[in-house]
BAZA-601471 format. One record per atom (N, C-alpha, C): residue in one letter; x, y, z. Coordinates in steps of 0.001 Angstrom, whole numbers, plus 524288, in hexadecimal, padded with zeros to 5 digits. Last residue first. Layout:
N
AXYZ...
REM end
This chain:
321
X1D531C81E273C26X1D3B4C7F9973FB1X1D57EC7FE0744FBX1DA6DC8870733EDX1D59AC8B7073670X1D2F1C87BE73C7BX1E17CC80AC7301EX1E2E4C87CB732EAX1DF48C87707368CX1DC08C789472E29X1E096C778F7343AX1E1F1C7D4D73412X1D616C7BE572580X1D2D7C797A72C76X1D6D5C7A6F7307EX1DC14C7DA271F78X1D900C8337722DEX1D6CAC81CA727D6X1E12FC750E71D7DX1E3C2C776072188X1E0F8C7C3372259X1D7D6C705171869X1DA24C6CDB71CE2X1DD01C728571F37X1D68DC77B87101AX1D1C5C753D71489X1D269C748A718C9X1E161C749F70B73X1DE22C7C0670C87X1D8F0C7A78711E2X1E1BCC6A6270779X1E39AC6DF370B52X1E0BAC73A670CDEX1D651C68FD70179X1D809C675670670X1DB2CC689F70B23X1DB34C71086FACCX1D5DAC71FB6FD49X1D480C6EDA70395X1E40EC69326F632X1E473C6E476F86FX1E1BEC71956FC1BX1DE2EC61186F1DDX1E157C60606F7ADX1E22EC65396FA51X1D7ADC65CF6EB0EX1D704C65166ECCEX1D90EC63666F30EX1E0A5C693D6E401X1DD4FC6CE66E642X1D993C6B336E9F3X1E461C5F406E135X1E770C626B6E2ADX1E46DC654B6E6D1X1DC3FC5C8A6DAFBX1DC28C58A66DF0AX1DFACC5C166E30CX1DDE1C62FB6D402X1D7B1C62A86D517X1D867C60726DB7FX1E6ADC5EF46CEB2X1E567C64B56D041X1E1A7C640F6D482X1E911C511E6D36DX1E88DC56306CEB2X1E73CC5ABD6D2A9X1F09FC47346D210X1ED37C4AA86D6E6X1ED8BC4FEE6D307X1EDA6C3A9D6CC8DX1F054C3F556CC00X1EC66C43976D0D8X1E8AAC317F6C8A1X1ECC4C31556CC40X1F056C36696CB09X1DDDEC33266CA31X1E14BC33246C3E4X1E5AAC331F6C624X1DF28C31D16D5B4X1DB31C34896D172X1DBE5C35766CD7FX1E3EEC2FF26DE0EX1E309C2C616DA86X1E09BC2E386D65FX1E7ECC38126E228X1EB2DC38056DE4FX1E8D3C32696DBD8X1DE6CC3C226E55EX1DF81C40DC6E307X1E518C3D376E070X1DD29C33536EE22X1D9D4C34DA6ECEFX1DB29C37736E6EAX1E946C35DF6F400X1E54BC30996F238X1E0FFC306B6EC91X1E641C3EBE6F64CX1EB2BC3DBF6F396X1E95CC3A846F253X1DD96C3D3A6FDF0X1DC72C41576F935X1E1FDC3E9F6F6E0X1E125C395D7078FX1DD3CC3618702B1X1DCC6C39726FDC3X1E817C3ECE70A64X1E8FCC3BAD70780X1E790C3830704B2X1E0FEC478370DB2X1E4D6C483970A36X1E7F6C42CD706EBX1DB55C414871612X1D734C428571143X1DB89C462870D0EX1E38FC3FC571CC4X1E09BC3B0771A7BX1DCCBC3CCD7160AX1E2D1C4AF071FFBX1E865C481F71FE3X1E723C416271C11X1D934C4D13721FCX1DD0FC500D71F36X1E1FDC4AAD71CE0X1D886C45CA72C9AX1D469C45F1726CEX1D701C478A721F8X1DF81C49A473308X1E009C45CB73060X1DD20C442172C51X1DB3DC547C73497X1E164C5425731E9X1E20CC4EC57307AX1D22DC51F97398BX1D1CCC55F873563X1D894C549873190X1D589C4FD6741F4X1D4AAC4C6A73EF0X1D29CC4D26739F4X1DE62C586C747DDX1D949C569074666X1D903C5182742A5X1EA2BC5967750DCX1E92EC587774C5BX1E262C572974CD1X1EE61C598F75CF2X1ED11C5EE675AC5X1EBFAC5E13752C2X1F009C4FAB75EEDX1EA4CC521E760F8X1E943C56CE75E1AX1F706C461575BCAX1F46EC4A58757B9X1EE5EC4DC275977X20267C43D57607AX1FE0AC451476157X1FA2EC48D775E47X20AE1C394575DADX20A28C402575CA5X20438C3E4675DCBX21553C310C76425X20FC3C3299762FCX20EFAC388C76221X2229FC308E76113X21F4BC2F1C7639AX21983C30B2760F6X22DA2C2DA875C32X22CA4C32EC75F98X2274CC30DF7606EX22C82C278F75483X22FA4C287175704X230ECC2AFC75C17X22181C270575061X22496C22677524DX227F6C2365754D8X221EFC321774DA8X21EFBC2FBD750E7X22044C2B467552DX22858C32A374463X22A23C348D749E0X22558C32F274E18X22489C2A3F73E11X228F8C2A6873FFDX22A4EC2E8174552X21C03C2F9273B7DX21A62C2A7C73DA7X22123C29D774059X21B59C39017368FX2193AC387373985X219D5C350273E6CX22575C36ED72E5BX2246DC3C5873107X22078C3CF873895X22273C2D3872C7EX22578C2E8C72EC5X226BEC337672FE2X215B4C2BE07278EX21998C271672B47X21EA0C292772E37X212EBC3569726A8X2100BC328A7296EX2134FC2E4472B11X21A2DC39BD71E13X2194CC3D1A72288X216FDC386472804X2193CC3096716E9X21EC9C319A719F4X21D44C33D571F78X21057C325C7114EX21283C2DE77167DX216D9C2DD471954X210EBC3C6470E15X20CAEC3DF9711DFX20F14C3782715F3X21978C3A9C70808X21A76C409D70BAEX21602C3D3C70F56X21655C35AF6FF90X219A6C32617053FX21AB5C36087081DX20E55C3BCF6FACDX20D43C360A6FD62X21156C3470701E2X21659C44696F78DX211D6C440F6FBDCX21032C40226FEA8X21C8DC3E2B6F310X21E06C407E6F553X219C5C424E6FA36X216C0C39C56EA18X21AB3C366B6ED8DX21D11C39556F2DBX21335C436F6E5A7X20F84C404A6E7ABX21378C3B836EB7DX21D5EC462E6E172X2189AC48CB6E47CX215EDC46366E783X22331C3FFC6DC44X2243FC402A6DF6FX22281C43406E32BX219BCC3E376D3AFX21B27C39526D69EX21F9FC39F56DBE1X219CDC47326D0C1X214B3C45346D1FDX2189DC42936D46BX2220CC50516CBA4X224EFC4CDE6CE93X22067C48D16D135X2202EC5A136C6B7X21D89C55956C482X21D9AC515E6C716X2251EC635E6C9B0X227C3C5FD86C6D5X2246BC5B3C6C59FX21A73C65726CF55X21D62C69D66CB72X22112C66256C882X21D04C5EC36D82EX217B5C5F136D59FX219A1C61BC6D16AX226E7C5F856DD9FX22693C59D56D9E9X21F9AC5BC56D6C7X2234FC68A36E15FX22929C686E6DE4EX227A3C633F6DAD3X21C0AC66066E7BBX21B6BC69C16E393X21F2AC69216DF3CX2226CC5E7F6EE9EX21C9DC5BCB6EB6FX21BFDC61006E661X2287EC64796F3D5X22962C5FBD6EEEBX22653C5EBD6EC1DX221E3C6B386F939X2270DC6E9E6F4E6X2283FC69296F158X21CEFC64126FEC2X21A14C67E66FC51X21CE0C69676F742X224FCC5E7270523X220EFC5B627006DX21F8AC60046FBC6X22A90C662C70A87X22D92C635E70835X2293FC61117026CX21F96C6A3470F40X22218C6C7470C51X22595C6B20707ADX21BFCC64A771799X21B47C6431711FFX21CAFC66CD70E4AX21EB9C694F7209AX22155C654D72073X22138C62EF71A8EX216FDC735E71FDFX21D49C73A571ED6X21F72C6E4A71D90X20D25C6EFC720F6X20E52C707771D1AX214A0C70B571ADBX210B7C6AEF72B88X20F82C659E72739X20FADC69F87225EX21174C7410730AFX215A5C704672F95X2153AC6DFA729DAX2087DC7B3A72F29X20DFAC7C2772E3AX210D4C79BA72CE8X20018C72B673213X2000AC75FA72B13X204DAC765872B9BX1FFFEC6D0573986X1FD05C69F573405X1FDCAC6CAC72ED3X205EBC723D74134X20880C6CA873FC2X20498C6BBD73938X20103C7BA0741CBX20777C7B8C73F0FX20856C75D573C9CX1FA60C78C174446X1F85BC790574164X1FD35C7C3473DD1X1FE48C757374F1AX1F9A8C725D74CF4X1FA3CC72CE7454EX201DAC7E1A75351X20564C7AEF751E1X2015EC763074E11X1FD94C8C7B74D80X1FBE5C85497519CX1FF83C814B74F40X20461C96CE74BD7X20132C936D74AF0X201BBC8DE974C0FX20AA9C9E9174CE2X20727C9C6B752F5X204FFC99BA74FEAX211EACA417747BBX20C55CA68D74645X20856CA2EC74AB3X21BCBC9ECA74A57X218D3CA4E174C8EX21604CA60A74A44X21787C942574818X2183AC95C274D6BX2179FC9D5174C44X219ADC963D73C75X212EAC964A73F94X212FBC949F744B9X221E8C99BD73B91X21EDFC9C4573A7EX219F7C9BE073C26X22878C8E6B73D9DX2298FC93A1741DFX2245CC973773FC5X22240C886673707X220E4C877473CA2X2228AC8B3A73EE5X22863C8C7972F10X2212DC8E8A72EFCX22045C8D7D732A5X233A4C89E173089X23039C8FEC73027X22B47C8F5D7310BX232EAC808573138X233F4C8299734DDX230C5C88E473549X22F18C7F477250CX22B76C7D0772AD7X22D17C7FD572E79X2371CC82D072048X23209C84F071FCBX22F45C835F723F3X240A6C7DB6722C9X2401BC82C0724AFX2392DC8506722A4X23D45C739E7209BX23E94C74FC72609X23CECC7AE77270FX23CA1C74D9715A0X23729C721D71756X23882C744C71DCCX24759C76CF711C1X24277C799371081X23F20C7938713DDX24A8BC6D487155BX24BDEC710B71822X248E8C75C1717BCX245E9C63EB70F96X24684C660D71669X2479AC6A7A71923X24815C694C70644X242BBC677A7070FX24238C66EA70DDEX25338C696570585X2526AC6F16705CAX24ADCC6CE870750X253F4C5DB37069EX256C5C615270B61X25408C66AC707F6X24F7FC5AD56FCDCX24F51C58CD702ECX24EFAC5C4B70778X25646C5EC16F4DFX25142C604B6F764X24F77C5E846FBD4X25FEAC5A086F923X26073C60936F956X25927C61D46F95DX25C5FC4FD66F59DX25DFDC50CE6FC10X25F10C56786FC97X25A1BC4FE36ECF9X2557BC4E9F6EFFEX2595AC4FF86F56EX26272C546D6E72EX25D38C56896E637X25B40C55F56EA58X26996C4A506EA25X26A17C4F0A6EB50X265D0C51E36ECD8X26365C43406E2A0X26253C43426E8C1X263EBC47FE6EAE1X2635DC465E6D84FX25FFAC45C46DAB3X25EE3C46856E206X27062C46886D95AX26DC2C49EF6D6C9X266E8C4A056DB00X26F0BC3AA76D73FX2737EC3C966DC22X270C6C42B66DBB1X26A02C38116CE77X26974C378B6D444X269DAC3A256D73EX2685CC43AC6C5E2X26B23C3E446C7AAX26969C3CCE6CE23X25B5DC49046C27DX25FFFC4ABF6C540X262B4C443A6C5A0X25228C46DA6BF8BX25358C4A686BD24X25B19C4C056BDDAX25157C39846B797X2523DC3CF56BB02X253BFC44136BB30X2473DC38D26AC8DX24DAFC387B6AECCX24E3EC3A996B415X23D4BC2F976AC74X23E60C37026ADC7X2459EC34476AF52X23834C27676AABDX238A5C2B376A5B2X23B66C2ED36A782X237D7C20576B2C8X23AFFC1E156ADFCX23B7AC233D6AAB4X23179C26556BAB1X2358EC251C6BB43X23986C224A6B8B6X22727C28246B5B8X22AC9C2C8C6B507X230FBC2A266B64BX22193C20396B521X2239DC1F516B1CDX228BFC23DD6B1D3X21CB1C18846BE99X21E60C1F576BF40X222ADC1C946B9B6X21842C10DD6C23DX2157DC13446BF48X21680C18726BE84X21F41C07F26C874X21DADC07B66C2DDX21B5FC0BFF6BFF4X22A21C0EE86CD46X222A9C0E7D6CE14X22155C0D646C956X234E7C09E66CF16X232CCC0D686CD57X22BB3C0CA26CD76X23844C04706DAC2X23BFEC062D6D835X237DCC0B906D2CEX23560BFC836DE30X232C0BFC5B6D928X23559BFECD6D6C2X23A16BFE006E94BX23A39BF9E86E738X23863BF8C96DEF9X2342DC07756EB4AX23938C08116EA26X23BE7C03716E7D1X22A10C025E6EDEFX22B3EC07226E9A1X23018C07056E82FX22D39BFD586F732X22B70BFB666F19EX22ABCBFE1C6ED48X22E90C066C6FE0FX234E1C02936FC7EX23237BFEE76F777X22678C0A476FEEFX2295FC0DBA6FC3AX22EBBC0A7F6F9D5X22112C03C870351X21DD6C058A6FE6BX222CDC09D86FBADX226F7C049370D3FX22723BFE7B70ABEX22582C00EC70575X223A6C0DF671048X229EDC0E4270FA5X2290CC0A2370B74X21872C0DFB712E2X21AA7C105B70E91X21E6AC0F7870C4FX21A69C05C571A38X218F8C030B717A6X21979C06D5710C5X21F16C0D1A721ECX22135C088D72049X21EBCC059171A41X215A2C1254726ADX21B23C150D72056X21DE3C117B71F8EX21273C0C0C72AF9X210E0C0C3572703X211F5C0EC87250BX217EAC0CDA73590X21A7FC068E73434X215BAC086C72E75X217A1C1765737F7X21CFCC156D7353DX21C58C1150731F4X20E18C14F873C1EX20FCDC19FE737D1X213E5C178A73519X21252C109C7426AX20EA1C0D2873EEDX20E46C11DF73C05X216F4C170374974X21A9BC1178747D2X2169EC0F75743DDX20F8AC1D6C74DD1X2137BC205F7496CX21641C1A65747CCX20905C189E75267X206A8C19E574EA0X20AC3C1BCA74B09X21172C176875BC4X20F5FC12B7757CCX20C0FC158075493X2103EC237175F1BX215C3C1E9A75D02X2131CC1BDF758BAX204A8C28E67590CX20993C261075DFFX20CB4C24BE75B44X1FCF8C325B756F5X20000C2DF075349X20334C2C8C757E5X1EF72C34E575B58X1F56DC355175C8DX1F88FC3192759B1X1E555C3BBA761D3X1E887C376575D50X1ED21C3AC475D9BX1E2C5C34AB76E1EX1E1C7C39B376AC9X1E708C36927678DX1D3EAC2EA077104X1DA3AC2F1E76F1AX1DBF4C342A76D00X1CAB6C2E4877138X1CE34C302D775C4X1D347C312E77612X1C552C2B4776A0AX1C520C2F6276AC7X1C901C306876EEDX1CCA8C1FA576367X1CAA8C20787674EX1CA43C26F176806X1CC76C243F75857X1CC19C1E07759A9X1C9C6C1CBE75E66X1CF16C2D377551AX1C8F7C2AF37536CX1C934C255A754B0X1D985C2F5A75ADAX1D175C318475D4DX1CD90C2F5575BCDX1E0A6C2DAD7533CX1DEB4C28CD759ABX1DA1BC2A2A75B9DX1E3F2C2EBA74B3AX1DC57C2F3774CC2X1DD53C2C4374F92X1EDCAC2C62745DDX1EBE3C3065748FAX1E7ECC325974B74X1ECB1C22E674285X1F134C2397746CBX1EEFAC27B474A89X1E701C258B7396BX1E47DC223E73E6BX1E7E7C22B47420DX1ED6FC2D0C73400X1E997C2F517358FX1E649C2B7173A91X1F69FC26C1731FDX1F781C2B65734A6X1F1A8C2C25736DBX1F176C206172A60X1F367C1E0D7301CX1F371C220C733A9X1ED9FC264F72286X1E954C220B725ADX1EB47C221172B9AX1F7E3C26D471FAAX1F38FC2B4D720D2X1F0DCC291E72581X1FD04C1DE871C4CX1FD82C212371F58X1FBA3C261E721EFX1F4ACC1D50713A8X1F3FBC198E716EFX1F772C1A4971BEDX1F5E9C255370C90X1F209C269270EE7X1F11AC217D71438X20013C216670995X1FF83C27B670D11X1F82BC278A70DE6X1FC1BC18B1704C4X200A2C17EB708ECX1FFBBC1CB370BF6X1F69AC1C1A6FBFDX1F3DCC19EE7000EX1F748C1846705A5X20087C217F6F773X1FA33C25F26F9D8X1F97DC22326FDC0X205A5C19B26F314X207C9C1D076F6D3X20396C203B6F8A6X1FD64C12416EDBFX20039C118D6F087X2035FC14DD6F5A8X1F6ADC16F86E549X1F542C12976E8C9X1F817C10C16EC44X1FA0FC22D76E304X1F623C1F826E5A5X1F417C1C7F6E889X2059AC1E586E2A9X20540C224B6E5ABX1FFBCC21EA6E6DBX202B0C188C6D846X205DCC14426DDEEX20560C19416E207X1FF4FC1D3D6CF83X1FBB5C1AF46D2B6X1FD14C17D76D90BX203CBC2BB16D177X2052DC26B36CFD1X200C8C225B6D2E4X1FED7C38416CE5AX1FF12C33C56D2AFX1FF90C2E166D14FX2017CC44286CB07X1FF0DC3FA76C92AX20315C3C966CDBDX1FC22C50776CE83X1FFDBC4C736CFC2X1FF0CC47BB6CE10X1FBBCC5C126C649X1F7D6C578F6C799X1FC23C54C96C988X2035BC664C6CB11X20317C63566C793X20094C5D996CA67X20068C6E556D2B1X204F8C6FA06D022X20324C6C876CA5EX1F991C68816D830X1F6DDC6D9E6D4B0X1FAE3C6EBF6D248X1FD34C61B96DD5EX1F9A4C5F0A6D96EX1F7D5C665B6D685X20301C66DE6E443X205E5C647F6E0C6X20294C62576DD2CX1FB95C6A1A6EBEEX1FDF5C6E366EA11X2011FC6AF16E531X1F80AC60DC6EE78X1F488C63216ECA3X1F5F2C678C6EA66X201FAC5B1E6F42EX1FE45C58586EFEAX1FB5DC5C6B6EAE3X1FEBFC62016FC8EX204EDC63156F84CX20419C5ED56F3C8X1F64EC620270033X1F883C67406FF41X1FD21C68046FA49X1F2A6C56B8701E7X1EEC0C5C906FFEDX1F1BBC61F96FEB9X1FC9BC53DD705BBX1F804C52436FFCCX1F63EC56F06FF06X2037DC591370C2EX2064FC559770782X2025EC546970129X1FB92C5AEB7132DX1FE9FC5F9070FF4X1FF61C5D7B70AD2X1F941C52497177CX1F608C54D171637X1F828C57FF71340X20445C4FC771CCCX202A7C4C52717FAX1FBE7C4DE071616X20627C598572125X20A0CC59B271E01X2063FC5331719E7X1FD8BC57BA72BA0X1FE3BC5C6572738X201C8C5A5872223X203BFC4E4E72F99X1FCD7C4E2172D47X1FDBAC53267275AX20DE6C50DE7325BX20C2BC4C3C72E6AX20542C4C8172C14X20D4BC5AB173868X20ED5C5B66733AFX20DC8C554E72F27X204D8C563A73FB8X20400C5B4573BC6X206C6C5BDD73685X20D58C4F2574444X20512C4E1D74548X2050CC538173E41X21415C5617747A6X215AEC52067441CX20FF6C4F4E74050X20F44C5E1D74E97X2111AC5F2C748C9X21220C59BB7458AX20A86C586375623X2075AC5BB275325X20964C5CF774D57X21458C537275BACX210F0C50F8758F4X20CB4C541F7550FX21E14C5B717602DX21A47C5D9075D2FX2171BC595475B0DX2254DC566876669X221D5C54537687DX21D5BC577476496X2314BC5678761C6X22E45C5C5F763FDX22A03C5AF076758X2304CC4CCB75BB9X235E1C4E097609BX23274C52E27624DX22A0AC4F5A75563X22939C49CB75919X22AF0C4AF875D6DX22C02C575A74F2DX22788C597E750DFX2276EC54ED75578X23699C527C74B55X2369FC57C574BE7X23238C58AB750C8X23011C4B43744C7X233CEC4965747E2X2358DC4ECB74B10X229EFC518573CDDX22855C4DEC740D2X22C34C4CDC745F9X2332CC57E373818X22FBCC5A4C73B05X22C5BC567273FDEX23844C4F17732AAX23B07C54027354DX23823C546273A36X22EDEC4BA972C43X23213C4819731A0X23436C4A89733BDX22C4AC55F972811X229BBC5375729E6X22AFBC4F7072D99X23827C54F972191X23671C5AEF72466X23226C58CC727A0X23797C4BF271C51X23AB3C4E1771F9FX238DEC50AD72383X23155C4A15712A9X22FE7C48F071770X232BCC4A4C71CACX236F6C4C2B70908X231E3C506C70BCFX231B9C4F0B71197X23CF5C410D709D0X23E71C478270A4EX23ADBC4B4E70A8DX2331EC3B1670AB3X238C1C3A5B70E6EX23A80C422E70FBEX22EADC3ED76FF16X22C6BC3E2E70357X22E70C3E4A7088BX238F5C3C706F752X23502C41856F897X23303C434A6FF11X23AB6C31F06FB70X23FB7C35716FA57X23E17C3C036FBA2X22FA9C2CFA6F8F6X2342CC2D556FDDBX2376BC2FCF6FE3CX229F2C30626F295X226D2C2D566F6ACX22BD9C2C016FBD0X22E9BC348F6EA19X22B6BC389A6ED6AX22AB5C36866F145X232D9C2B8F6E5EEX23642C2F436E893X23439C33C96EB20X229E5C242D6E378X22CF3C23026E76BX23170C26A46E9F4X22679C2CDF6DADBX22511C2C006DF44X225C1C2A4A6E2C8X22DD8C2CE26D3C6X22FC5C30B36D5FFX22AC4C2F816DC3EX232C1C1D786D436X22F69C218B6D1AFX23289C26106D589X24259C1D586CFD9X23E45C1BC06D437X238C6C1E906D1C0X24A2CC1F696CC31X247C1C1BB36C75CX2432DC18776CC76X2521CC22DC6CF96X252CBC1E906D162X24E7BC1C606CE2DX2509CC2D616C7E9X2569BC2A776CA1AX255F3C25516CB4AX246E0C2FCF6CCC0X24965C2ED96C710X24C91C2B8D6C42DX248E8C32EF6D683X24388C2ED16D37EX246FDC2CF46CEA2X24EBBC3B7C6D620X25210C35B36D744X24E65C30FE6D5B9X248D7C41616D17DX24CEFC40CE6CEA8X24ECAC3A3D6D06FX241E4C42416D8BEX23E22C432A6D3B7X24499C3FBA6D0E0X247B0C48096E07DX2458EC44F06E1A4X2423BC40896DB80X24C73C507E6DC84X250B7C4D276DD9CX24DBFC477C6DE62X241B7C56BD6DC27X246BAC55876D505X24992C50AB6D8DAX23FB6C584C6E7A6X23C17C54C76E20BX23EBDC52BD6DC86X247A1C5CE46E9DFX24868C58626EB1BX24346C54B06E861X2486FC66196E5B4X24DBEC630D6E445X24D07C5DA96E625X23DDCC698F6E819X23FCEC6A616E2D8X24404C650F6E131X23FF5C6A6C6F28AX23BCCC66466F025X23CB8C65716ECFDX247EFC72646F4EEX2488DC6E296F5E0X24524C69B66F30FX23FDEC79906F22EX2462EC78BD6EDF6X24853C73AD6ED7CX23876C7ADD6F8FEX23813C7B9C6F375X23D5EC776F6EFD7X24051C7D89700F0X23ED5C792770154X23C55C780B6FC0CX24451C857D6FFA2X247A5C82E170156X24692C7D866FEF8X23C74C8D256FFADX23F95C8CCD6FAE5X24315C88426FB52X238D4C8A26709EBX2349EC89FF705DBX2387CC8959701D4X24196C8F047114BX23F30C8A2871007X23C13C85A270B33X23E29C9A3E70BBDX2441FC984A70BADX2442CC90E570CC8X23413C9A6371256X2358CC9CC970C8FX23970C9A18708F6X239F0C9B1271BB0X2340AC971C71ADAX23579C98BC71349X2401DCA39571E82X242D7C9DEC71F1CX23E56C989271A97X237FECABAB71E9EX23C31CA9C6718D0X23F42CA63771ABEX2329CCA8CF72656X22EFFCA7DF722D7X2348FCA78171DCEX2394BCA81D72F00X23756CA40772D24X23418CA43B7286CX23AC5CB31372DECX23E47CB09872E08X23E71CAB7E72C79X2316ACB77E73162X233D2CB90472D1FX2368CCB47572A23X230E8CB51673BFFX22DC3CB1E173874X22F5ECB2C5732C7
REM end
């Protein structure tokens, strides 16, 4: 166990470094192409965090593990707000553009919605037991579609009328320069992110702890990692627009294709060993983002400490439960 704990260590620095080079490379090519930095959190960011999580889904489909894929998408878009939202609003207040409001939130909370009725086949008929299928994963899909479309009209505008940063700031780095950045952070952000998961799952196999409760804390915590180390990195640099872009399309990404893609592909997950305790959670985090960034359109200290409390609540229940 030794062994894994300084492999786990050595990850951590890995992956740190990696975020670093790929928030600057990311922040830079914005620049470059004279895009906002929020359309580059919302795909370039988001895509590349998202790895380690499709990795793992697709990983957990082929194994027949449904519990983990079920765990690491619920956990990891509960994490994403209340934890890494809430650790990045205490660094520095997050200010919130009004199109991330009215537009990209109500999209992640309208993929929420879906995930969560997909998944209450019990409160429809008692006899059912819930379960996402094939076809529940193809209508997953067929409404990240409609994200993708909200993302090709963004790209169409080319800049967001209301981000002035992208006429005033020079780049920091040349293109060619830029991308580099983003594909060395990339790759040290996967690879970081691998060897830490691997480790803490070898670590809490030999400490015996419940696959249940590997899938909602170990993983999904690990699988957030990639977000966690960016979101801080871009919080400390000031980087709001590729913070918040980043979470927002972390939590739809996870749900249309982390989730919905291997489903479709590979088949039905069974969520007997999950409460409904985790979907409340999972829907009462993203009304709070909602909630906490319309509010002078900034998520402050106060609001911070508050998601945080949420977490601490939520996962003493899933220790102690």
């Amino acid at each position: 166990m030794y062994l894994n704990i300084i492999i786990l260590v050595v990850g951590f620095i890995i992956l740190i470094k990696g975020s670093d080079m790929f928030v600057d490379g990311s922040s830079s090519i914005a620049r470059n192409l004279k895009v906002s930095r929020l359309l580059i959190g919302l795909t370039v960011v988001t895509f590349g965090t998202g790895v380690p999580e499709l990795a793992l889904s697709i990983k957990s489909m082929l194994n027949g593990n449904g519990d983990i894929i079920l765990g690491n998408v619920i956990g990891s878009n509960i994490i994403n707000i209340i934890l890494i939202l809430g650790i990045s609003s205490l660094i520095k207040p997050l200010k919130v553009k009004s199109n991330t409001i009215y537009k990209e939130i109500p999209i992640m909370i309208l993929m929420t919605l879906l995930l969560t009725t997909l998944f209450s086949d019990n409160l429809f008929n008692i006899n059912d037991v819930n379960i996402i299928t094939r076809s529940d994963g193809f209508v997953i899909l067929l409404f990240f579609l409609v994200f993708i479309y909200y993302l090709l009209s963004i790209l169409r505008k080319k800049v967001e009328d209301d981000d002035p940063n992208t006429d005033l700031d020079d780049p920091k780095y040349p293109i060619f320069k830029s991308i580099i950045y983003i594909i060395l952070g990339l790759i040290g952000v996967v690879i970081g992110s691998n060897l830490v998961i691997d480790n803490v799952v070898e670590i809490a196999h030999i400490l015996k702890v419940s696959e249940r409760l590997i899938s909602l804390t170990v993983i999904a915590i690990g699988t957030s990692l990639p977000e966690l180390a960016t979101s801080i990195t871009a919080a400390r640099k000031g980087e709001h627009d590729l913070l918040i872009g980043n979470i927002v399309g972390s939590n739809i990404f996870n749900i249309g294709i982390v989730l919905g893609l291997p489903i479709a592909l590979f088949g039905s997950v069974s969520g007997i060993g999950f409460s409904y305790i985790d979907l409340v959670v999972l829907l009462l985090s993203a009304f709070i983002l909602l909630i906490s960034a319309g509010t002078k359109k900034t998520i402050n200290r106060v609001e911070g400490i508050i998601m945080l409390s949420i977490f601490i609540i939520y996962y003493s229940y899933i220790l102690l439960g």
